[in-house]
ROKOL-999822 format. One record per residue (C-alpha): residue in three letters; x, y, z. Coordinates in steps of 0.05 Angstrom, whole numbers, plus 32768, in hexadecimal, padded with zeros to 4 digits. Layout:
<recs>
ALAXYZ
...
</recs>
This chain:
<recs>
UNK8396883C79FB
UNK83BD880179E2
UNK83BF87BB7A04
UNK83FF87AD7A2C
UNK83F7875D7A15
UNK83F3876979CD
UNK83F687B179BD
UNK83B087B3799A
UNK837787E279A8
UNK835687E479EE
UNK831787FF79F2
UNK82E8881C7A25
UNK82AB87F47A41
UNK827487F37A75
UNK826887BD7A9D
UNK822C87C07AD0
UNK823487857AE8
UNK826F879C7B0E
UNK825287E17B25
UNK822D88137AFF
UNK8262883F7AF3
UNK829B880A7AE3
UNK82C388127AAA
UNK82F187DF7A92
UNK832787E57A52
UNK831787A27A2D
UNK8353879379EC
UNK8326878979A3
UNK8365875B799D
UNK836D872679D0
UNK8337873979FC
UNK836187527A39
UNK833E87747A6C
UNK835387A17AA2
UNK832B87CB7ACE
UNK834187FF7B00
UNK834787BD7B36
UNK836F879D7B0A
UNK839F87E07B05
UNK83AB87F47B40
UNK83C087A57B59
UNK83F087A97B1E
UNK840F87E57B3C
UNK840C87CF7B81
UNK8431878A7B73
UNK846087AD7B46
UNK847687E27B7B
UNK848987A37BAA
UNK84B087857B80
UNK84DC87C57B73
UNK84E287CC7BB6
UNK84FF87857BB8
UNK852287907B8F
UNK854387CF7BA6
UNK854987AD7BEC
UNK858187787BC9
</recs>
């Protein structure tokens, strides 16, 4: 997977602290993180604002 900030490697971690089963991607580059949270708000937010734009 490559990082969508800077395009370097993301790879795939546990974190327990979140649940037991959470995986996040973290970048070896600039330390980005996203988790499956953090996707799916991307989406969401990005879907409303092509529907704004659409609306024009």
């Amino acid at each position: 997977m490559t990082c969508q900030k800077c395009k370097g490697l993301m790879i795939e971690e546990q974190h327990p602290e979140l649940a037991p089963e959470a995986l996040v991607h973290r970048c070896l580059n600039c330390g980005l993180v996203l988790d499956s949270l953090i996707q799916k708000n991307r989406l969401t937010s990005r879907r409303g604002k092509d529907s704004l734009l659409h609306a024009a």
